[in-house]
matplotlib code that plots the C-alpha trace (Angstrom):
import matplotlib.pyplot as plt

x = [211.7, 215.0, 215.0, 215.9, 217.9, 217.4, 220.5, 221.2, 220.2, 216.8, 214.5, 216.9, 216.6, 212.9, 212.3, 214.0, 211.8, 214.7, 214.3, 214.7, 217.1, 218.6, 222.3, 223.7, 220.8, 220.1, 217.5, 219.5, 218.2, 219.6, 219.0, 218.4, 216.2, 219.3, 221.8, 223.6, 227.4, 226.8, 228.2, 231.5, 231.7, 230.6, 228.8, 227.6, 226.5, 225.3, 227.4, 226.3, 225.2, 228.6, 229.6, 232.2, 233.7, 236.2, 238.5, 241.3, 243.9, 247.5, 247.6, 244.7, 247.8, 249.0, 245.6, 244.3, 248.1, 246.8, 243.3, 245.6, 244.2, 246.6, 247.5, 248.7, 252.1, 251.6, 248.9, 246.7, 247.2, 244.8, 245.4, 242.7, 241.4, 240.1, 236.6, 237.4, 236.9, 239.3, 241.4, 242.1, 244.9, 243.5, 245.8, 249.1, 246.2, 242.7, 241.8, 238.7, 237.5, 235.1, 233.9, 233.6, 230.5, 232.5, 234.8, 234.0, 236.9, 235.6, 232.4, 234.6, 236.5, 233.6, 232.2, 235.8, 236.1, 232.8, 233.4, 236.8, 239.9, 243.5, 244.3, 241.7, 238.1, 235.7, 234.8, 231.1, 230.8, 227.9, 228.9, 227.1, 229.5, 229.7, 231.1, 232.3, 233.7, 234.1, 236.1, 234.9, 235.6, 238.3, 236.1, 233.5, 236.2, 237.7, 234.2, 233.8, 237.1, 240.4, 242.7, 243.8, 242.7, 244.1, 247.8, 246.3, 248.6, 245.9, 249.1, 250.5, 247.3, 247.1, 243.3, 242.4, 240.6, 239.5, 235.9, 233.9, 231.2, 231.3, 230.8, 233.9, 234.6, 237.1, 238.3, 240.3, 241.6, 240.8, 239.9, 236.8, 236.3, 239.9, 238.5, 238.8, 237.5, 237.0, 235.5, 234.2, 233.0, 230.9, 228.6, 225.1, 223.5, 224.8, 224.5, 220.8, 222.4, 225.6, 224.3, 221.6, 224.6, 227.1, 224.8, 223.7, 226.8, 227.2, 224.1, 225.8, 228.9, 226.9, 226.7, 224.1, 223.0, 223.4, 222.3, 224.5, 223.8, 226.9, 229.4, 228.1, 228.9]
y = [213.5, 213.7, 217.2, 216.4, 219.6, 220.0, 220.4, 224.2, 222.2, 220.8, 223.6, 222.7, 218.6, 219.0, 220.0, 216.8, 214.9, 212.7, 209.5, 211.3, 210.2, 210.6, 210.9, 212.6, 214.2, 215.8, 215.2, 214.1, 213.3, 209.6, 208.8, 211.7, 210.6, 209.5, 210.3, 207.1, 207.2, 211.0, 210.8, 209.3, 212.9, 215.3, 215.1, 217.0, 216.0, 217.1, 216.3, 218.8, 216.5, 215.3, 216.5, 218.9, 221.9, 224.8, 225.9, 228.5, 230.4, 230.2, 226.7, 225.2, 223.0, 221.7, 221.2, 219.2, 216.9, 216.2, 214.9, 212.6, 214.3, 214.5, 218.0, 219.4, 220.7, 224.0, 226.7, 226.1, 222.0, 219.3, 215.5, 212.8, 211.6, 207.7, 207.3, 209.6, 212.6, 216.0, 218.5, 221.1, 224.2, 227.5, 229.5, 229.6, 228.6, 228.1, 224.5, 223.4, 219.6, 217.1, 213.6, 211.2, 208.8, 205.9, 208.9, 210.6, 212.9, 216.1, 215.6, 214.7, 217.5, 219.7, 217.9, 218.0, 221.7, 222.6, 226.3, 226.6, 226.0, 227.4, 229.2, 227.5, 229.2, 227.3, 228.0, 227.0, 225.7, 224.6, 225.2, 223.7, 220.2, 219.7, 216.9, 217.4, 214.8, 213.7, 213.8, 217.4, 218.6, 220.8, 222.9, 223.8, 225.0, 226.9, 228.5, 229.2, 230.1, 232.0, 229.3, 226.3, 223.5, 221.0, 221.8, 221.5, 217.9, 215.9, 214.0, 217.2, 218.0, 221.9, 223.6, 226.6, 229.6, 231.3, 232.4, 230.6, 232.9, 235.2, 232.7, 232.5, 228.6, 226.2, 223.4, 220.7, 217.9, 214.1, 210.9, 208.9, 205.7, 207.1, 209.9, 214.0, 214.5, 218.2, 218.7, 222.5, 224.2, 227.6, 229.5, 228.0, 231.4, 231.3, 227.6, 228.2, 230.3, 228.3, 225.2, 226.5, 227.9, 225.0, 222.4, 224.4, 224.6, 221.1, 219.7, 221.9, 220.0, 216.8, 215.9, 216.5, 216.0, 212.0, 211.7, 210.4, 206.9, 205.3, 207.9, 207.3, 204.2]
z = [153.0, 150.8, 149.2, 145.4, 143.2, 139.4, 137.8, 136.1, 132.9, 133.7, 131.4, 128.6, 129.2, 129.9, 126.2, 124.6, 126.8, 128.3, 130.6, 134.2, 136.8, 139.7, 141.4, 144.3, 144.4, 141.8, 139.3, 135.5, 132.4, 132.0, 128.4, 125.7, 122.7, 120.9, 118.4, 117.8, 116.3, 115.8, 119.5, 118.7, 116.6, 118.5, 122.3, 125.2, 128.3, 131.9, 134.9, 137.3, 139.5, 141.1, 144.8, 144.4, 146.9, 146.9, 149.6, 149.3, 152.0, 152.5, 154.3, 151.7, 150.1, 153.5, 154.5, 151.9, 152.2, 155.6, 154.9, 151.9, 149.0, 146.1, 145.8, 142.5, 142.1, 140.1, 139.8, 136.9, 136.6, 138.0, 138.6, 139.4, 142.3, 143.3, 141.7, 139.0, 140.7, 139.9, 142.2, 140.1, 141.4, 140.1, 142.2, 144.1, 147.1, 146.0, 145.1, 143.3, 143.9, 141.9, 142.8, 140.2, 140.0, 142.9, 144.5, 147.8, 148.6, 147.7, 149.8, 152.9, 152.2, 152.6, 156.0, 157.6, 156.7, 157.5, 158.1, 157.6, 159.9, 160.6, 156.9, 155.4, 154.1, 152.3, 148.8, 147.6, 144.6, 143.1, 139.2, 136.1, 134.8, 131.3, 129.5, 125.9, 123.9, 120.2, 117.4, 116.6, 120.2, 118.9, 116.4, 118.7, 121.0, 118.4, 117.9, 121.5, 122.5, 121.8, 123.7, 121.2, 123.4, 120.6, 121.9, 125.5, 126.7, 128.9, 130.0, 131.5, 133.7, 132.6, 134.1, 131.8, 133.0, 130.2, 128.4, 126.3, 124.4, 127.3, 130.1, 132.3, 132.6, 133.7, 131.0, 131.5, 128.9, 129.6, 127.8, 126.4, 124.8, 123.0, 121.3, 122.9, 126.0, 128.0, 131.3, 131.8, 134.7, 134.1, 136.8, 137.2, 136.3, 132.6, 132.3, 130.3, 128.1, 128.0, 127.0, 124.7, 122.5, 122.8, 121.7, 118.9, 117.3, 118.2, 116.0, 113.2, 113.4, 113.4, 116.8, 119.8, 123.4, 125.1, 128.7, 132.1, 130.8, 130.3, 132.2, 135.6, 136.8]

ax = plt.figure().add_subplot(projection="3d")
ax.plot(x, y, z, "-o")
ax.set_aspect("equal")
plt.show()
């Protein structure tokens, strides 16, 4: 029988009383009770679900070349990978990596790694995903957060470490149905608290939780 996780999220989903799925996995909450064009303002959602894996050491770069993952040039940028997946550089050698909802090459990279090689050590990761998107994205970042993400360039592929209300987190700047788009990263253990606090100062600015429905494809 196919053990299946909850997300970090599941107490706070549970209360809305969502339409339950499943990917990778992972127990979601497909559809949230919903909030109609509010989303286009302001939205958050739970992505926690997606395979992702860490790996760090002094040959982690040339490592990852071989296994023809795209390897980003700098410390603190990211690029994409097929399927909409992530690789993002948070070091001169530590790597964090992110499938998207068709990608796979952050779960290979974890099997061919397995417990590390030559240079190489493996880097669990098994941190809360949060989508946040809308045209009020900026303010509840400038709520949360000291960095001005609005001069953040998405085309320039910069990966901020930084805090948000306490919670160390990693943020980077994509797109959405053309509107501003952040992906953010936090440790499971504060993802309760996290998300409570986010998407409270979301409903003030007018926005509110949506479900997977629609981002995985």
């Amino acid at each position: 029988m196919n053990y299946i996780r909850n997300t970090p999220l599941h107490a706070a989903f549970s209360a809305l009383q969502p339409t339950w799925g499943e990917s990778h996995g992972m127990r979601i909450a497909s559809r949230v009770a919903g909030i109609g064009a509010a989303a286009e303002v302001l939205a958050l959602a739970d992505l926690s679900c997606l395979p992702k894996t860490g790996l760090k050491g002094p040959l982690a770069a040339q490592w990852l070349a071989t296994q023809g993952v795209p390897v980003p040039p700098e410390a603190n940028t990211w690029t994409a990978l097929p399927g909409d997946g992530v690789i993002a550089r948070l070091g001169r050698s530590e790597f964090f990596l992110e499938d998207g909802a068709s990608g796979g090459m952050a779960a290979q990279a974890r099997t061919v790694l397995g417990t590390g090689a030559d240079g190489v050590y493996p880097v669990i990761r098994q941190d809360c995903g949060i989508v946040l998107s809308g045209q009020r994205a900026n303010e509840l970042l400038v709520q949360t957060c000291n960095v001005n993400f609005a001069e953040v360039d998405a085309a320039k592929g910069t990966a901020v470490m930084t805090q948000m209300i306490g919670v160390g987190v990693l943020v980077i700047r994509t797109a959405l149905r053309q509107v501003p788009c952040y992906r953010i990263w936090c440790d499971p253990t504060f993802a309760q608290y996290f998300w409570e606090t986010v998407s409270e100062i979301a409903v003030e600015l007018g926005g509110g939780v949506i479900g997977t429905e629609g981002l995985l494809k």
